[in-house]
C-alpha positions in Angstrom: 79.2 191.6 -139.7 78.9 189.0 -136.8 77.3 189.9 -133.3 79.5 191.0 -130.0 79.4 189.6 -127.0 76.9 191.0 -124.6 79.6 190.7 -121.7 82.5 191.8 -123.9 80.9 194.5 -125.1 79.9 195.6 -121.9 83.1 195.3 -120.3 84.8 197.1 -122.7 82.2 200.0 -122.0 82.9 200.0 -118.5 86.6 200.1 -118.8 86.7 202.5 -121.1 84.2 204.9 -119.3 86.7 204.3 -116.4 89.4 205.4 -118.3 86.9 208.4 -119.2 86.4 209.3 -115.8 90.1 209.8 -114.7 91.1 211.6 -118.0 88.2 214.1 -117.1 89.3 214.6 -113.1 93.2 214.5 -114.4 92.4 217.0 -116.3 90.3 219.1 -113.8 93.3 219.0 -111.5 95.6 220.0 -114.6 93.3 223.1 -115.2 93.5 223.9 -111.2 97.1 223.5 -110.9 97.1 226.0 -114.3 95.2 228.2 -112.7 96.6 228.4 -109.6 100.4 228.4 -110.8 99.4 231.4 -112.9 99.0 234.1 -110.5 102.7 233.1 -109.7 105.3 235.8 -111.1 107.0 233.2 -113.6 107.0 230.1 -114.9 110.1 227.6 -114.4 110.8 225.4 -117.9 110.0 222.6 -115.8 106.6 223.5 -114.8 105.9 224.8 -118.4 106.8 221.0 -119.8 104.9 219.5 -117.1 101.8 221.2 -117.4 102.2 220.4 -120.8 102.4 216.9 -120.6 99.4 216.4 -117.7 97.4 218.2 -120.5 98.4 215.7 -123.2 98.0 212.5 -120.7 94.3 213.9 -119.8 92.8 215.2 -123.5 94.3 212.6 -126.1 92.8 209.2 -123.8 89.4 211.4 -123.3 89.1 211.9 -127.0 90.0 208.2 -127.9 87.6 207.0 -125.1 84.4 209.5 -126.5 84.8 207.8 -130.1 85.9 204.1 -128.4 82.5 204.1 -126.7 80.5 205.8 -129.9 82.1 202.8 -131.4 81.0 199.7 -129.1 77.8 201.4 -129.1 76.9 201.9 -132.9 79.1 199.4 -133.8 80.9 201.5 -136.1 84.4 199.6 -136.9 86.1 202.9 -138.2 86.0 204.2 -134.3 87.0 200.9 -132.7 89.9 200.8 -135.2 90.7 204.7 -134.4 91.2 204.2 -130.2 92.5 200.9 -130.5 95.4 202.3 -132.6 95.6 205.6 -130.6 95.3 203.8 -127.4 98.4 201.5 -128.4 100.6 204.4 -129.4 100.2 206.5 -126.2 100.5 203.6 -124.4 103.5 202.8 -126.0 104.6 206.5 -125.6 104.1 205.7 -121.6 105.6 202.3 -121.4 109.1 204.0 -123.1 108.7 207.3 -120.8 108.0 205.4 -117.5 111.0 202.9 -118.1 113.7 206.0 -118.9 112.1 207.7 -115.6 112.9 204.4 -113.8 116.2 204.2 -114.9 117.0 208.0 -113.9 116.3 207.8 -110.2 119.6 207.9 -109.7 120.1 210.4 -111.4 117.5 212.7 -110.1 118.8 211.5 -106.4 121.9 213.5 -107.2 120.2 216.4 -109.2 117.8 217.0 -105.7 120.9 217.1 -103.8 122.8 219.3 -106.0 119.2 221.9 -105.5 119.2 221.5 -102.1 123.1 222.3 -101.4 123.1 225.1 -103.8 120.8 227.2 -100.8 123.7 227.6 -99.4 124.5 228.4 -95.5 121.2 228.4 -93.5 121.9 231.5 -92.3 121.5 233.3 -95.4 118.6 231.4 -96.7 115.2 232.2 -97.8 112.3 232.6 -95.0 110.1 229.9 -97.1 113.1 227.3 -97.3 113.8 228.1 -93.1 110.3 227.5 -92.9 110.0 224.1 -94.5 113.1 223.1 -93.1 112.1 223.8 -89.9 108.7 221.5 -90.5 110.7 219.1 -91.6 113.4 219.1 -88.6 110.3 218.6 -86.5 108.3 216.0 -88.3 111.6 213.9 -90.0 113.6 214.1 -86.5 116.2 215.8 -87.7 118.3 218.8 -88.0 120.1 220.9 -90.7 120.5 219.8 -94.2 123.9 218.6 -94.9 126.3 218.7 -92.2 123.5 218.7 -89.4 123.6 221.0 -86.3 126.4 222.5 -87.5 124.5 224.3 -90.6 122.4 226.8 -88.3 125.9 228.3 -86.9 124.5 229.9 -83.7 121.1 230.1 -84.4 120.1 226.5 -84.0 116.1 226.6 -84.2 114.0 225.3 -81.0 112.8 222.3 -83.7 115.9 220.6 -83.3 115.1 219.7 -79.8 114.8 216.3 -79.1 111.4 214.7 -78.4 110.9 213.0 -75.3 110.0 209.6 -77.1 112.6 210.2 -80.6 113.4 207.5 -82.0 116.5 208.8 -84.3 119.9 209.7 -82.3 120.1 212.8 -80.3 123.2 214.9 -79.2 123.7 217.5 -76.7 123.6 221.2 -78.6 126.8 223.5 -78.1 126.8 225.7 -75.0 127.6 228.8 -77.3 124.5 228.2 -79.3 121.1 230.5 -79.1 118.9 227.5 -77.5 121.6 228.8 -74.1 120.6 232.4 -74.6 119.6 233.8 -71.1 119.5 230.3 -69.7 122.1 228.7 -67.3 121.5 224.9 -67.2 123.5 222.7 -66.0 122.1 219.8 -67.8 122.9 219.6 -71.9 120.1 220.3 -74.9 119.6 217.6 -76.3 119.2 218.2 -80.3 119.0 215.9 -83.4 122.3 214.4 -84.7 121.2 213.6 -87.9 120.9 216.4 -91.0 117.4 216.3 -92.8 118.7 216.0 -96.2 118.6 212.4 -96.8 115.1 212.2 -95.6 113.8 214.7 -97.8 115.4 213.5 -100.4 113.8 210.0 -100.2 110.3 211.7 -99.4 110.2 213.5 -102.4 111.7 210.3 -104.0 108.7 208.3 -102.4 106.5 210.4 -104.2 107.9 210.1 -107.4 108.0 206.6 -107.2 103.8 206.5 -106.1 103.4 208.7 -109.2 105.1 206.3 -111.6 103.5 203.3 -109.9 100.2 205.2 -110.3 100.7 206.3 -113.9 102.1 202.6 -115.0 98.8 201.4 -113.3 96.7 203.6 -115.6 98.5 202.5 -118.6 97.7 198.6 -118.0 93.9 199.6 -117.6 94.8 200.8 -121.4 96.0 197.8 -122.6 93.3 196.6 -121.0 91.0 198.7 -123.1 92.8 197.6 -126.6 92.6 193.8 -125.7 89.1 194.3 -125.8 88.2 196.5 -128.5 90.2 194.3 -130.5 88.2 191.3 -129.2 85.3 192.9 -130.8 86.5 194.0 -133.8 87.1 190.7 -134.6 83.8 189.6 -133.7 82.3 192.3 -135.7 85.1 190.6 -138.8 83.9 187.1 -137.6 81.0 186.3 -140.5 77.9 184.6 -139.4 77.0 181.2 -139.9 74.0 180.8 -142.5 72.5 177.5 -143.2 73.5 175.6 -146.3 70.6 174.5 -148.5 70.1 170.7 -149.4 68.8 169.0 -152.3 67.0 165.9 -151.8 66.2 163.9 -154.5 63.1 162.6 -152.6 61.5 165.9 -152.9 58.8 165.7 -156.0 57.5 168.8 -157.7 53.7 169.3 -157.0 53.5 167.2 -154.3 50.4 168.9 -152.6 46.3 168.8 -152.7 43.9 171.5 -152.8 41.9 172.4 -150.2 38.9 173.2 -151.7 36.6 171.0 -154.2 36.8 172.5 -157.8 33.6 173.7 -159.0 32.6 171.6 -161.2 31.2 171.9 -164.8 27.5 173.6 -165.1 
């Protein structure tokens, strides 16, 4: 068995220990999320699946990375050979799931539309949806969802007034709106022009895309991890160099003298 690299070894130890670290809070924050999802009344098939899946990306990289570092530290080649060939498959498994999730975007564009649209007329929507729409309208500039003003009927909301410094178009509100109730102005209300789906559609998108970027990220410190232990297993494979013997002619059996007088004859 040949001798590892202080510095490999040691960098191998501190990767994987890294990789340790955020399996261990990625799964704290799976366990929370559980937990916290499961005082809700039901469970959607999406959540279900995901929760799944944050459990399988957090345990199977924390169990490789236990025996990876029993391995580099015992030098036991059985381990190395054990996470580098688990590390390669889930990182495999991630490299094929992050490209088809790439190449959906599109797809889940139209599918977050599709969700949004299916709330139907504002008027007859839920008090959580108003509410977030209504934090959105403020914070994205905006107003409505798809068809702007116009979605709220009568009963366009106060956070569709314009700021005084707004920066996306503005248009003045309909006289026979709610924002003239008990109010005669002869100047217009200014409100947003533009609906709020869009932008929530590409914040949400933005998030997705940070996740991706963030898990692809964790995967290269993986193959990270296997270019190394496989660096030392084949230094532990590599056999050592051991001096060759030499015969020399020149050399002459009992070719010494005694130390010592020998006693001699009484």
């Amino acid at each position: 068995m040949g001798k590892v690299n202080v510095c490999l070894k040691r960098s191998y130890i501190t990767v994987a220990s890294l990789i340790g670290i955020i399996s261990t809070l990625l799964l704290a924050i799976t366990l929370f999320s559980h937990g916290y999802l499961h005082g809700q009344e039901e469970f959607s098939p999406q959540t279900v699946t995901g929760l799944r899946g944050m459990y399988g990306l957090s345990l199977v990289p924390l169990f490789l990375t236990i025996i990876g570092l029993f391995g580099a530290c015992k030098m036991k080649k059985w381990a190395l050979i054990l996470f580098t060939v688990g590390m390669i498959l889930i990182s495999l498994y991630m490299f094929v799931s992050e490209s088809i999730a790439l190449a959906m975007r599109p797809q889940v564009t139209r599918l977050l539309r599709r969700q949004y649209l299916e709330v139907g007329p504002l008027a007859n929507a839920s008090e959580t949806f108003t509410s977030r729409l209504s934090e959105a309208q403020m914070d994205l500039q905006c107003c409505g969802l798809d068809q702007g003003y116009m979605d709220w009927g009568y009963n366009i909301p106060e956070t569709c007034l314009c700021a005084e410094h707004s920066t996306n178009p503005c248009v003045a509100a309909p006289r026979d709106s709610a924002l003239f109730e008990d109010k005669s102005l002869a100047q217009p209300i200014m409100i947003y022009k533009e609906p709020c789906l869009p932008y929530l559609i590409a914040e949400e998108m933005f998030y997705i895309n940070t996740v991706l970027g963030v898990m692809l990220g964790y995967t290269f410190l993986w193959v990270l991890s296997i270019v190394l232990c496989i660096s030392i297993l084949c230094q532990l494979n590599r056999k050592e160099d051991t001096p060759t013997v030499v015969y020399s002619p020149e050399a002459k059996a009992g070719n010494y003298t005694t130390l010592t007088e020998p006693a001699e004859d009484t």
